[in-house]
C-alpha positions as CSV (number, residue, x, y, z in Angstrom):
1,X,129.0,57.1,135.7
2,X,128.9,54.9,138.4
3,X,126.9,55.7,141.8
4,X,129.5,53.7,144.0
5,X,132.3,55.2,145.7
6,X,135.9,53.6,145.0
7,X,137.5,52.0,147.6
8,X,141.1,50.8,148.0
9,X,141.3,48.1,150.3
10,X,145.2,47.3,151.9
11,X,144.5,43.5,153.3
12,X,147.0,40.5,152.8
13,X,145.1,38.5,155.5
14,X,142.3,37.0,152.8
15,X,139.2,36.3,155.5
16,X,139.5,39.9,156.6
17,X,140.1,40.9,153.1
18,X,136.6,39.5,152.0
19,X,135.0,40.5,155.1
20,X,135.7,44.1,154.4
21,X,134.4,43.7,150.7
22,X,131.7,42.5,151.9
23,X,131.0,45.1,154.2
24,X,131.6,48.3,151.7
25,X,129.4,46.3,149.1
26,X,126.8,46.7,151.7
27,X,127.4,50.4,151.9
28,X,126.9,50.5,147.7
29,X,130.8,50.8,147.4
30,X,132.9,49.5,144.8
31,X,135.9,48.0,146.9
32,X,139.5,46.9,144.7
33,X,141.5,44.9,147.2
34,X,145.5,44.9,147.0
35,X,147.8,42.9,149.2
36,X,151.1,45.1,149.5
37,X,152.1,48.2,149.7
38,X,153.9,48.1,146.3
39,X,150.4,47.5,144.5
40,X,148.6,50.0,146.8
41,X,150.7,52.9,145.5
42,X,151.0,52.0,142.1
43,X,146.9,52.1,141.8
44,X,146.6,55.0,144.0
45,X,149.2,57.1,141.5
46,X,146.9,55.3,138.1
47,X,143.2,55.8,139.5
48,X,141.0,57.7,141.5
49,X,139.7,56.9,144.5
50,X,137.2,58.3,147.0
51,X,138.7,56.4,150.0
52,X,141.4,53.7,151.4
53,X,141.5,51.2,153.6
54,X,144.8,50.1,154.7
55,X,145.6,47.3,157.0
56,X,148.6,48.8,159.3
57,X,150.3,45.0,159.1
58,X,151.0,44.7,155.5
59,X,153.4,42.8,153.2
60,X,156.3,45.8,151.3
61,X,156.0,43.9,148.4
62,X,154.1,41.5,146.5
63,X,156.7,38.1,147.1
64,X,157.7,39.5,150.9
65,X,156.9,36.5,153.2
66,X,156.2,38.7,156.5
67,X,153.7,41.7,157.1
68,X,154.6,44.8,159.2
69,X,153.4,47.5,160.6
70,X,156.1,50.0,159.5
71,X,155.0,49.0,156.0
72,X,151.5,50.3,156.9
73,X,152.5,53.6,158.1
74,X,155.0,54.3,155.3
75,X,152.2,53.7,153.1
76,X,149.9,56.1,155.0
77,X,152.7,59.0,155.0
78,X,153.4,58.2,151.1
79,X,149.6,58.4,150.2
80,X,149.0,61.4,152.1
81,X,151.5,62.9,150.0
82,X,149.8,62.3,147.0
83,X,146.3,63.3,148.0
84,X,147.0,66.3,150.5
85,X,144.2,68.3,149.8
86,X,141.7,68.8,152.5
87,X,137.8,69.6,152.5
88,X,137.6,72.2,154.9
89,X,139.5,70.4,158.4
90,X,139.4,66.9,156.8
91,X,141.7,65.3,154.0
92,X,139.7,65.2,150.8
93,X,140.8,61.3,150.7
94,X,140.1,59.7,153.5
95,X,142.3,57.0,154.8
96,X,141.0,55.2,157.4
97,X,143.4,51.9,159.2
98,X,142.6,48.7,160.8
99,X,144.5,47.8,163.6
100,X,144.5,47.8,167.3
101,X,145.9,44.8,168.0
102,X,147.5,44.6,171.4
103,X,151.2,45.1,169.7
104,X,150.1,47.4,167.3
105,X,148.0,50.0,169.9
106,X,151.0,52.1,170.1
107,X,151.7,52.3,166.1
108,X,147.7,52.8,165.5
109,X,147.9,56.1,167.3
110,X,151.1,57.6,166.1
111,X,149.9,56.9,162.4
112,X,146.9,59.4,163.0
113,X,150.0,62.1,163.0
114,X,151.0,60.5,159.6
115,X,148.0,61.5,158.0
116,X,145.1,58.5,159.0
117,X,141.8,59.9,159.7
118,X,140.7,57.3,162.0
119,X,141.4,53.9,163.5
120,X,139.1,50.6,163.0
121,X,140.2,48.3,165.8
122,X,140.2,44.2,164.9
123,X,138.6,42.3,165.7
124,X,136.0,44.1,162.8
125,X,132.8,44.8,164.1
126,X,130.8,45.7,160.9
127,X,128.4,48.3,162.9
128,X,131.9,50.0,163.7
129,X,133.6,49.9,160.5
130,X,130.0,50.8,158.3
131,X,130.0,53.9,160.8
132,X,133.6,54.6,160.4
133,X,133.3,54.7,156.6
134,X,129.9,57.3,156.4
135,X,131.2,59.3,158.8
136,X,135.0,59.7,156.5
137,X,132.5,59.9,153.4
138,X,130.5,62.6,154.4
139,X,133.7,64.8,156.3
140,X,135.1,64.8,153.3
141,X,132.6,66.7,151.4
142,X,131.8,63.5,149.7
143,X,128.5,62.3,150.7
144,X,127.3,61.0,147.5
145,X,130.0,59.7,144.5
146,X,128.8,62.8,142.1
147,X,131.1,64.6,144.1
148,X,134.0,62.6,143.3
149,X,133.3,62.7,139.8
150,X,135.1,65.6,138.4
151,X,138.5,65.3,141.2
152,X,141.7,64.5,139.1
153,X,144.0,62.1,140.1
154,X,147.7,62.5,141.3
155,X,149.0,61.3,137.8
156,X,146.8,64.0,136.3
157,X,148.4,66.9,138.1
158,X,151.6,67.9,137.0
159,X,154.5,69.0,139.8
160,X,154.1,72.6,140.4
161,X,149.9,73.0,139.7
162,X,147.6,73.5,142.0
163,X,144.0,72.0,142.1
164,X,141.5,74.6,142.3
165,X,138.4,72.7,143.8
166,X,134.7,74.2,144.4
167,X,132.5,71.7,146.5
168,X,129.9,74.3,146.9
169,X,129.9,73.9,150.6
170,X,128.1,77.2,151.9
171,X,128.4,78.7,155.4
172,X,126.9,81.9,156.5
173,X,126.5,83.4,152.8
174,X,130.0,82.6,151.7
175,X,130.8,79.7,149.4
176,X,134.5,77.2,150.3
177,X,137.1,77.5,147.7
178,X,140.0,74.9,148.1
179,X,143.3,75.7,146.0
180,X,145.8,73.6,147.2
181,X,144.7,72.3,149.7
182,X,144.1,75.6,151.3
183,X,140.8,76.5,151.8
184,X,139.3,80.3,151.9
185,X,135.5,81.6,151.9
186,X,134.2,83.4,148.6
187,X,130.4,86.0,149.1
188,X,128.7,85.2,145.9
189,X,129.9,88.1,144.0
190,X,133.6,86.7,143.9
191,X,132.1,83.0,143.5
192,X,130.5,84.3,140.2
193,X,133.6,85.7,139.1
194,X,136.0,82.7,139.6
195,X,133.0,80.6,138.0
196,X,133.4,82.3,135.0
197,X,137.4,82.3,134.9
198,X,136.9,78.1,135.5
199,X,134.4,77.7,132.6
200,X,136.7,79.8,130.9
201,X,139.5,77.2,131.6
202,X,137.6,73.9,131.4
203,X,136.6,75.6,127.9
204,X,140.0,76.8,126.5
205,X,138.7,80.7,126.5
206,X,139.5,83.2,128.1
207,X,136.8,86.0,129.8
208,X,135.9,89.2,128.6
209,X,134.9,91.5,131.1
210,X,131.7,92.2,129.9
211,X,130.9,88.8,130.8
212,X,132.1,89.7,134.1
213,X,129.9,92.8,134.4
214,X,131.7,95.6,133.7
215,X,131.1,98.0,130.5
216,X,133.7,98.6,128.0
217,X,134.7,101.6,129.1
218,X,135.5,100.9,132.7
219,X,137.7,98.8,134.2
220,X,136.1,96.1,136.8
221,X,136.9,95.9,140.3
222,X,135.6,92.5,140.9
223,X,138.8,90.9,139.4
224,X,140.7,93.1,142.6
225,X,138.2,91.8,144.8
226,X,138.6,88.2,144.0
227,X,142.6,88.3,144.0
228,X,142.2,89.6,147.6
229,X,139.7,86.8,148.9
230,X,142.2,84.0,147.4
231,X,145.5,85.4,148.6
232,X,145.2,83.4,152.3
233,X,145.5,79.9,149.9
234,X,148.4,81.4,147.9
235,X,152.0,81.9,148.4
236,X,153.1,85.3,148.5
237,X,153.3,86.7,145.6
238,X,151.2,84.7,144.0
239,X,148.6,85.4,141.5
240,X,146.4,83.0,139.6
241,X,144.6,85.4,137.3
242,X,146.2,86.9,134.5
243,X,145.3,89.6,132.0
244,X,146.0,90.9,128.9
245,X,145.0,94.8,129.8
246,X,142.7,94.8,127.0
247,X,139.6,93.5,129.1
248,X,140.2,89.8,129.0
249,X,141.0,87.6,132.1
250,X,141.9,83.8,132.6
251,X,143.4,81.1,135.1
252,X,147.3,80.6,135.0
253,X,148.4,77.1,133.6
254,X,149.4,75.8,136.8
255,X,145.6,75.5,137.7
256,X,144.1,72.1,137.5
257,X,140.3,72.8,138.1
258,X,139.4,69.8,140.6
259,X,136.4,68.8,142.6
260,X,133.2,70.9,141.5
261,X,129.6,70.2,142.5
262,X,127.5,72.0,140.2
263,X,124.3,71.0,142.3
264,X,125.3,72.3,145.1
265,X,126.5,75.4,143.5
266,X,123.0,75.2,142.0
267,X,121.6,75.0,145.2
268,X,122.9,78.5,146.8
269,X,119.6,79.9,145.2
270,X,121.9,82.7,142.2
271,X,120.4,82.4,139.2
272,X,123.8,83.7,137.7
273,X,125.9,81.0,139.5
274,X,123.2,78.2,138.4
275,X,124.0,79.1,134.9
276,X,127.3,78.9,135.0
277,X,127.4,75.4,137.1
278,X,125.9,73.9,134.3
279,X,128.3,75.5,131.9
280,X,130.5,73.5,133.8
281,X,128.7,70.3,134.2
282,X,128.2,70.6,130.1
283,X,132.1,71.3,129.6
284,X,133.4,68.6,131.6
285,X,131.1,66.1,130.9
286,X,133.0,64.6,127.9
287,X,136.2,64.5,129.9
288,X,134.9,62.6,132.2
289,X,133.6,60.0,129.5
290,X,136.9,60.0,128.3
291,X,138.5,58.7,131.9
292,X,135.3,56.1,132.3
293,X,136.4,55.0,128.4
294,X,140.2,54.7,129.3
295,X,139.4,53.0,132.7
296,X,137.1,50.4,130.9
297,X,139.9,49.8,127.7
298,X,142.6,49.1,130.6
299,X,144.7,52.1,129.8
């Protein structure tokens, strides 16, 4: 697995374009330049990235023979769309916009409201835009790439599914769980729990629960427990956890399990939720081989 975050770079003006490479090679990124907005979506819907970097004066299409700004915000508000989830107040993908050209001052602030996370005025200054770029990074949750590794892309998740994601973030003794986009705080009773129903998931199987804790002959509250700390990320009437009333429990279909950090999980110091963190780590590591394989063969 690579080390380097992925970067899409929006640029049709060539100099700036390799300036910017430059730049996020010098911050260990891996940046893949495109010149349109047509290309840009098309790679942002086929791989995953770990942040963009649009131009707002780009070309709509790959043969257009003028740039525009419009162009650049349309692409903003259509990428946002795709990656919506957020890490806590933060989008999960950062998108960060070069502009600020006298013309385009007005457009550079209203595209913050279409889902930009910041603004890099031209001309570049490298301290500024090498700044701009750690700062997104580590918002995000996504300080170093490992926690990039395990987030699927748009293609991957099907209409109607909802990306469960555990960065492991911890905050007076509660852990943040992100489904949706909508982010709620688990204690580490609940977080050992939903650990279980993920390995569960990641490993086709569903949980007994004994596993959970309970004994046979009782029924186990932590399930109730659980369902009530992830109702404020769910529609109403909305339950991820089903049963067969005969003592196992699993994750509804819907459920794409997302960004996971198992070292940080690791970290909170339960020797319960260590365990199951590398479950996890062990069950999606050939996945993730898979993608790397698929990237590598073109497909």
């Amino acid at each position: 697995m690579t080390s380097r975050h992925r970067v899409l770079v929006v640029e049709d003006d060539r100099a700036t374009a390799d300036d910017l490479v430059d730049l996020l090679r010098a911050l260990d990124c891996e940046p893949f330049v495109v010149d349109n907005k047509r290309a840009a979506l098309a790679r942002l819907q086929e791989e995953a990235f770990c942040l963009a970097l649009f131009d707002l004066q780009i070309k709509l299409e790959p043969d257009s023979i003028k740039a525009h700004s419009e162009a650049g915000r349309s692409l903003v508000r259509e990428a946002r769309r795709l990656y919506p989830d957020h890490a806590g107040p933060c989008y999960r993908l950062p998108i960060l916009v070069v502009s600020g050209y006298a013309r385009e001052v007005e457009s550079a602030v209203d595209v913050m409201k279409d889902g930009a996370d910041d603004v890099i005025q031209k001309p570049l200054d490298s301290r500024e835009v090498s700044s701009s770029v750690r700062q997104a990074l580590e918002r995000s949750g996504r300080a170093s790439h490992q926690a990039c590794a395990a987030m699927p892309s748009p293609s991957a998740v099907a209409p109607g599914a909802l990306v469960l994601a555990i960065p492991g973030d911890h905050e007076r003794r509660r852990t943040r769980v992100v489904i949706g986009g909508k982010a709620v705080s688990l204690t580490d009773a609940s977080l050992r729990v939903l650990l279980h129903l993920v390995v569960g998931k990641v490993s086709g199987e569903k949980v007994h629960k004994t596993e959970l804790g309970a004994r046979t002959d009782q029924g186990f509250r932590g399930i109730s427990v659980l369902r009530d700390a992830l109702k404020p990320a769910l529609a109403e009437g909305v339950d991820i956890i089903k049963n067969d009333h005969g003592g196992y429990y699993w994750l509804v279909d819907e459920i794409v399990i997302g960004d996971c950090d198992p070292d940080k999980l690791a970290a909170l110091g339960d020797a319960k939720i260590t365990a199951l963190a590398d479950q996890l780590r062990q069950h999606r590591a050939p996945a993730k081989a898979k993608r790397r394989r698929s990237r590598a063969n073109g497909d």
